[in-house]
N, C-alpha and C positions, 0 to 999 in steps of 0.2 A: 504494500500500500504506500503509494505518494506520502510525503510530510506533509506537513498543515499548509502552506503558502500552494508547493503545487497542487494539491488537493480542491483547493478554492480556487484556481485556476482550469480548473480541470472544464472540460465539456459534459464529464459525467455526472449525475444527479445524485450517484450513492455513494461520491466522492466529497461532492460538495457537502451533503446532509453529512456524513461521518464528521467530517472537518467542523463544520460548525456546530453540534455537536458536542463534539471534544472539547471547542474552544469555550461554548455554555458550563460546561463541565469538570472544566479547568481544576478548579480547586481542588474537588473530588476526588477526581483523577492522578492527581500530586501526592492528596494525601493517600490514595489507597494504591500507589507504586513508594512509598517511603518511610509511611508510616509502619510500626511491628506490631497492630491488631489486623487480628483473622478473623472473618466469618466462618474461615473453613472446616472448623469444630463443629459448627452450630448448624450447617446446611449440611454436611453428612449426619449427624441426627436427624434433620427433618428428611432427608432422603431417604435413611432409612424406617422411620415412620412412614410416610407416605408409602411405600413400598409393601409394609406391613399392610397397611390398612387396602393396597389394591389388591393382594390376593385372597384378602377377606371377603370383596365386595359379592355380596349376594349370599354367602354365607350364612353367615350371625350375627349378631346384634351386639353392640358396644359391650356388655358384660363379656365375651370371648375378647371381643378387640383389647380390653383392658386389661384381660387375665395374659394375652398372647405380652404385649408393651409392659410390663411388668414383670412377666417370666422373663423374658430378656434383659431388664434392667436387673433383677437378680446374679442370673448371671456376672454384668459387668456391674459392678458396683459404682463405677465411675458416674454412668449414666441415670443412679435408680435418682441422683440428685437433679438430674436436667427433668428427668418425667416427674418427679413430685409435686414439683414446680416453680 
């Protein structure tokens, strides 16, 4: 992908939109290439929830849903603190 100037230059429209964009997004962007906080703890939880919960769908009814995300947070101890709440 072009840098920012040729990007805004570009004749391409998903050049242009990325570019300005990034530049709205500036700060954000700075801070989440420099900064040392991660979401990345927090979104493989929710992925792995999510995950649970699709091969349940049609299944059973949140009393399993709750028994399954809890047997697992057993298991890893780490996470029975993130599901508690």
């Amino acid at each position: 992908m072009p840098g920012g100037a040729e990007a805004e230059a570009s004749r391409l429209p998903e050049f242009k939109s990325e570019a300005s964009g990034l530049q709205q997004d500036k700060a954000a962007v700075l801070a989440g290439l420099t900064l040392p906080w991660s979401q990345g703890p927090l979104e493989g939880h929710v992925n792995r929830l999510k995950l649970l919960k699709r091969s349940m769908y049609g299944r059973a009814k949140l009393p399993l849903l709750r028994a399954r995300v809890l047997h697992v947070a057993e298991k890893e101890p780490s996470r029975a603190a993130l599901l508690a709440g």
